[in-house]
C-alpha positions as CSV (number, residue, x, y, z in Angstrom):
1,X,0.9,-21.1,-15.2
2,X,1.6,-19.1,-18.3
3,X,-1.3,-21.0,-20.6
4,X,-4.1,-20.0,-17.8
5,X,-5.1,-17.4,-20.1
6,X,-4.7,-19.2,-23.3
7,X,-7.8,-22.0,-22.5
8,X,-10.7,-22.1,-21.1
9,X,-9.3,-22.5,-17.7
10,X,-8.6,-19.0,-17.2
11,X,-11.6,-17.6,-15.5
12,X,-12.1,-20.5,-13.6
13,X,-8.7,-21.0,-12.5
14,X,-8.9,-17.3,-11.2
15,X,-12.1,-17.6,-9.5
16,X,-11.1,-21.0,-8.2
17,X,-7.8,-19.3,-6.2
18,X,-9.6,-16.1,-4.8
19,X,-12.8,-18.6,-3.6
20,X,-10.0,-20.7,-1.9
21,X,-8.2,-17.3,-0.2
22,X,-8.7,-16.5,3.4
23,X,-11.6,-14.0,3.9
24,X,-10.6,-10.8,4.1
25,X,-11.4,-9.4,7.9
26,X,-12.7,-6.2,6.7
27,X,-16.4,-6.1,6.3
28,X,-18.2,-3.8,3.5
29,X,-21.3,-3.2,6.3
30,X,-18.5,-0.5,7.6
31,X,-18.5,1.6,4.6
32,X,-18.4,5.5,4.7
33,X,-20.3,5.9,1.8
34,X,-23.3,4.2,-0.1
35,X,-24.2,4.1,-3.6
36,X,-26.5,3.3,-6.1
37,X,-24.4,2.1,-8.8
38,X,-20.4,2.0,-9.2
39,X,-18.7,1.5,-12.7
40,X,-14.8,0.4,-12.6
41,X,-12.5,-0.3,-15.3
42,X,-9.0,-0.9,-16.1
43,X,-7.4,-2.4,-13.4
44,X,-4.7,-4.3,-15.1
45,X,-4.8,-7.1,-12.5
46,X,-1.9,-9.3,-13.4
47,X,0.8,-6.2,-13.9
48,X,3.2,-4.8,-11.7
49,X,1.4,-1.2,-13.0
50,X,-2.2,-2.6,-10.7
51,X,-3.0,-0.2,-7.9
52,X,-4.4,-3.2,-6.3
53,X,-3.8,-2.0,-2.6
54,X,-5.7,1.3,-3.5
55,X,-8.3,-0.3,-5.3
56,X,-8.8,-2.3,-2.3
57,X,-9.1,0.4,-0.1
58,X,-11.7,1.9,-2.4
59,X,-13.5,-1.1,-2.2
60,X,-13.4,-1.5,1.5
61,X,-15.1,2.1,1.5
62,X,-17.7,2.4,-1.2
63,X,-20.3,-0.1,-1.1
64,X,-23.3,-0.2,-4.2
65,X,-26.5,-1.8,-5.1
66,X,-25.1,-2.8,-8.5
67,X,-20.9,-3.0,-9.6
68,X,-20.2,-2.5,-13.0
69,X,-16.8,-3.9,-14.1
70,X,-16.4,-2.5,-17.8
71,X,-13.4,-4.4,-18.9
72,X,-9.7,-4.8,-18.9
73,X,-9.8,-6.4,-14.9
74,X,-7.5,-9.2,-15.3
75,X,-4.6,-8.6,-17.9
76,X,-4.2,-11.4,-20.3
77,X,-1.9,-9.9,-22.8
78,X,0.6,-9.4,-20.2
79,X,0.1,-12.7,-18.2
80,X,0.9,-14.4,-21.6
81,X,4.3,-13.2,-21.4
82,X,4.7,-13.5,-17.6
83,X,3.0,-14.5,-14.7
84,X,2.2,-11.8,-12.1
85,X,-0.1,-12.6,-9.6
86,X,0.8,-11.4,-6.0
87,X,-1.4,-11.4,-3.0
88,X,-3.1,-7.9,-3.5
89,X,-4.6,-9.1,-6.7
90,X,-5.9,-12.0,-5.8
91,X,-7.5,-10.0,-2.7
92,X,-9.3,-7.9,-6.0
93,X,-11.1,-10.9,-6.8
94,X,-12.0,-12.1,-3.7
95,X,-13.5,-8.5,-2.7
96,X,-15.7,-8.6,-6.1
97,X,-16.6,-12.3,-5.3
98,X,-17.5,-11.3,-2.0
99,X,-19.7,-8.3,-2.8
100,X,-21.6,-10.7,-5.4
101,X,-22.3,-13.0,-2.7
102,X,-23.6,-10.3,-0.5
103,X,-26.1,-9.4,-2.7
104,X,-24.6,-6.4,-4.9
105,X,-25.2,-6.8,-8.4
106,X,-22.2,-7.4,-10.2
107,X,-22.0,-7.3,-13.6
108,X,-18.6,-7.8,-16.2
109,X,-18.5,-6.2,-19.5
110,X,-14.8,-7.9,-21.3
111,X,-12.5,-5.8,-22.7
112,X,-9.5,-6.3,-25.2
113,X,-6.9,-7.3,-22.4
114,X,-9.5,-9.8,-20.7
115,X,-10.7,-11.0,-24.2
116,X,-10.2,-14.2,-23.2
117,X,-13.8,-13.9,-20.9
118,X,-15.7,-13.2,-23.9
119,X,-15.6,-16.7,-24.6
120,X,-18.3,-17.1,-21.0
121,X,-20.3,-14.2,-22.1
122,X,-24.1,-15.3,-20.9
123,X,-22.7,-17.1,-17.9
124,X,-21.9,-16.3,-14.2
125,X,-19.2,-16.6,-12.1
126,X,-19.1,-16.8,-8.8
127,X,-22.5,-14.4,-9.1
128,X,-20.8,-12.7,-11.5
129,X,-22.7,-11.8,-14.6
130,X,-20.1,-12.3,-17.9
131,X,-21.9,-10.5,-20.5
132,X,-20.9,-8.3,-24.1
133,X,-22.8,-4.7,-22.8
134,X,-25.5,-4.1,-20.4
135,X,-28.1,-1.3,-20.6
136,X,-28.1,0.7,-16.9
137,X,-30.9,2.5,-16.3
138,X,-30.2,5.8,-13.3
139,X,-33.0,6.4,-10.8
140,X,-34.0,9.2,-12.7
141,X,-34.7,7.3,-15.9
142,X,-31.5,7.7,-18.1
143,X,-30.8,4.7,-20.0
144,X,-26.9,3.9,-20.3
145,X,-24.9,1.7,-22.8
146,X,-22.0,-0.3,-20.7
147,X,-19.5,-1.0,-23.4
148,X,-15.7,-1.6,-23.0
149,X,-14.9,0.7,-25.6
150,X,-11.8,-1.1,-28.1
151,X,-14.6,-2.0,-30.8
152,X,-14.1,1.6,-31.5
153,X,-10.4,1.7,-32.1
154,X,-9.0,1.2,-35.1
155,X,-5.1,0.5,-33.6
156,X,-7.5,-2.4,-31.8
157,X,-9.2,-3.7,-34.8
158,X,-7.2,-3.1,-37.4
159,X,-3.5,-3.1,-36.5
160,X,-3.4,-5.7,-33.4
161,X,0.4,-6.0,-33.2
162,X,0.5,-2.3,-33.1
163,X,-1.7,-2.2,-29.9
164,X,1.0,-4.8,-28.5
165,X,3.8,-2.9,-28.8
166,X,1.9,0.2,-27.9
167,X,0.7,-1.9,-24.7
168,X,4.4,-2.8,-24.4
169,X,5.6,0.6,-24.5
170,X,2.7,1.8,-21.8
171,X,4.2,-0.7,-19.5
172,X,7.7,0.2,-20.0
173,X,6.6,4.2,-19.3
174,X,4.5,3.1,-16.1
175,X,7.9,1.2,-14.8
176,X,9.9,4.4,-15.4
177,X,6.9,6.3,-13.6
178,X,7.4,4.6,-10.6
179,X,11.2,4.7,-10.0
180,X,10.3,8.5,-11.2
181,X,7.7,9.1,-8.5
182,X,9.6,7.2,-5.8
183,X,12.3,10.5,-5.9
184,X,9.4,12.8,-6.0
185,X,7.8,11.3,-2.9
186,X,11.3,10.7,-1.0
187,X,11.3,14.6,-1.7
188,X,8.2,15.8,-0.8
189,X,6.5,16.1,-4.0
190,X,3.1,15.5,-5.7
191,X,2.5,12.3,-8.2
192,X,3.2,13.1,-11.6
193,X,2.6,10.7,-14.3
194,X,5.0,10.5,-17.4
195,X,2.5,8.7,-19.6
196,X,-0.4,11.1,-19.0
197,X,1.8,13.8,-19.5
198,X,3.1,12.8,-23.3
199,X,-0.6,11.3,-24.3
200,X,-1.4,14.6,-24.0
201,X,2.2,16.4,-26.0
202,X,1.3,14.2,-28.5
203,X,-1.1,15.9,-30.7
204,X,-2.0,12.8,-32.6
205,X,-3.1,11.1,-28.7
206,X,-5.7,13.8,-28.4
207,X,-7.1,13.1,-31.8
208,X,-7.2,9.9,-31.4
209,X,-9.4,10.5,-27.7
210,X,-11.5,12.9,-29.2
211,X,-12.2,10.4,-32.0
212,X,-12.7,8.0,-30.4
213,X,-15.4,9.8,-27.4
214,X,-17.0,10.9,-30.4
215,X,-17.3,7.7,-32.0
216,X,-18.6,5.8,-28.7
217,X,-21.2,8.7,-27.8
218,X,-22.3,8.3,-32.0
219,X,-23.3,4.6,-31.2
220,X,-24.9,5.5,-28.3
221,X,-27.3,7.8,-29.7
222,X,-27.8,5.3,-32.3
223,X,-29.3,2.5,-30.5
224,X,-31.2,5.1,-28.6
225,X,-29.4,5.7,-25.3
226,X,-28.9,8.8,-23.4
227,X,-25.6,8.0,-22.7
228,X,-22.7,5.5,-22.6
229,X,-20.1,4.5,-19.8
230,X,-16.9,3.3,-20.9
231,X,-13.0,2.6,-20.1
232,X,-10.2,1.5,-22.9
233,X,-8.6,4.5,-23.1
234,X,-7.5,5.5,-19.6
235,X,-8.8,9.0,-19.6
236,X,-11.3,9.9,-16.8
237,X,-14.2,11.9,-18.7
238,X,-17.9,13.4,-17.8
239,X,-19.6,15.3,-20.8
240,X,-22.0,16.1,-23.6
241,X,-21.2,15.1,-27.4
242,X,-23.9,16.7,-29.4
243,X,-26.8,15.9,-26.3
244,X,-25.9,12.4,-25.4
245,X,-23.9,11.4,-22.3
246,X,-20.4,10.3,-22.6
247,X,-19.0,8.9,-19.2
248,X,-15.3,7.4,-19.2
249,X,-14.7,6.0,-16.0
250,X,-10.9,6.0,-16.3
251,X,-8.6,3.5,-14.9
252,X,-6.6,2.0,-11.8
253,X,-3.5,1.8,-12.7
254,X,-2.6,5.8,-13.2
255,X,-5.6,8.1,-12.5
256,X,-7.4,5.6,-9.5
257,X,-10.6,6.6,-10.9
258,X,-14.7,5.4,-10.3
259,X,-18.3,6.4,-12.0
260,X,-20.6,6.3,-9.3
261,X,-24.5,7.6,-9.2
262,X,-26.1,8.4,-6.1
263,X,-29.4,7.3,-5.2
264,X,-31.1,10.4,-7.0
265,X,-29.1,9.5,-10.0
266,X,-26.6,11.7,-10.1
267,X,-23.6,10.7,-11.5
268,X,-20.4,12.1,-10.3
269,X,-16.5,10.9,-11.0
270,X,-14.3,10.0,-8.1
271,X,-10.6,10.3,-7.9
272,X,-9.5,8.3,-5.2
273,X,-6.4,9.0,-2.8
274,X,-5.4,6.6,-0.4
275,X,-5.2,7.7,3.4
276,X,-2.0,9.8,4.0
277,X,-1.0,10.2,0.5
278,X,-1.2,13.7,-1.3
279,X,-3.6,14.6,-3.2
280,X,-3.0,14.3,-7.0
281,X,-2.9,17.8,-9.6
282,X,-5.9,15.9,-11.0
283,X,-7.5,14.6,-8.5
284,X,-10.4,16.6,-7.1
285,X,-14.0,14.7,-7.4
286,X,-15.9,16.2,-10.6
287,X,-19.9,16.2,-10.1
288,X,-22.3,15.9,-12.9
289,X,-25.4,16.9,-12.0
290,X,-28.6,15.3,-14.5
């Protein structure tokens, strides 16, 4: 099971198992709210740090005309050291399958941890569309870049066994972030996340963001777009750099965050809490109105 993600094999084999799963009983026709357009990224399927369950109930409430999945959905640098693969995960993949199937357009844009898929780029899978970045356009004319985002890090490009241990370390912080916010719930108290909170007491973590929104919303403009929608860095994001767009749709494995536009074409960043849970410090939907 470990060399799935070294071969060609991998996306098929994944594909193969969630086609194969029993369908899920919940329908998407009962969803409370409709949009245009969703863009998800970062799930981290394959790690123990996956909100899976969350993500599903998302899912099972927010239905679209198109899906964007802009990279890092299935995490190949960790299943190359160990397999994780529990029921909630493949249940993911089933759900996006599913909403292909149904007529939603779903398209996936690879990142660094699903590299592996760039090998398919121009093909489909199960009705999903494998390809390097997509141009969205909003229904009120804005024309979007869909990019991953790790072309535009250095650590990524430059210094690969950097990013590993860094990706190492993230993991480790995530694990101590659970037993940390298992107390704080047994005690009443609100989710706080220990990796969030020394990215940003880490003065060279913010540069390093702000370099690198700069640098995405740069190319952007370049290749004449009014805006870009990206992941990579975890950090949920909705503003201006020097008049073009930047929209960071964040991640599911910390911030349980989604870009969605309305059918006007407004775009607006949700931060999902499950039913019955608190809400987060950071979690209160942000609107962006054209």
């Amino acid at each position: 099971m470990r060399t799935l993600f070294d071969g060609a094999a991998a996306m098929e084999a994944v594909v193969r198992r969630a086609q194969h799963a029993v369908v899920d009983e919940h329908d998407d026709d009962g969803s409370v709210q409709h949009y245009r357009s969703i863009f998800i990224s970062d799930l981290h399927l394959g790690t123990p740090g996956c909100q899976a369950q969350a993500l599903l109930e998302f899912l099972r409430t927010h239905s679209s005309e198109q899906l964007y999945l802009v990279g890092d959905i299935i995490d190949g640098w960790q299943l190359r050291r160990r397999w994780y693969w529990p029921q909630a995960h493949n249940d993911v993949v089933q759900k996006l399958l599913r909403r292909a199937r149904k007529g939603c357009r779903v398209v996936f844009v690879p990142g660094n941890h699903d590299e592996f898929a760039r090998a398919f780029i121009g093909h489909q899978f199960g009705g999903i569309d494998v390809v390097e970045h997509a141009t969205h356009v909003t229904a009120d004319g804005r024309r979007l870049w869909i990019v991953h985002g790790d072309y535009f890090d250095g650590v990524i490009q430059f210094a690969k066994w950097l990013a590993y241990l860094g990706d190492n370390l993230y993991e480790l912080s995530l694990s101590l972030n659970r037993h940390l916010n298992y107390l704080r719930a047994r005690l009443g108290l609100r989710y706080w996340s220990l990796s969030a909170y020394l990215k940003h007491r880490v003065k060279q973590a913010l540069s390093y963001v702000m370099a690198f929104e700069s640098a995405v919303a740069s190319e952007a403009r370049k290749r004449g777009y009014d805006g870009v929608v990206c992941g990579h860095i975890h950090r949920a994001e909705m503003r201006e750099i020097d008049g073009t767009l930047y929209c960071n749709d964040g991640d599911w494995v910390e911030s349980r965050t989604a870009l969605v536009e309305h059918h006007d074409g407004r775009l607006e960043l949700l931060h999902w809490a499950p039913a019955g849970e608190p809400m987060r410090d950071q979690t209160r939907p942000e609107v962006v109105a054209a």
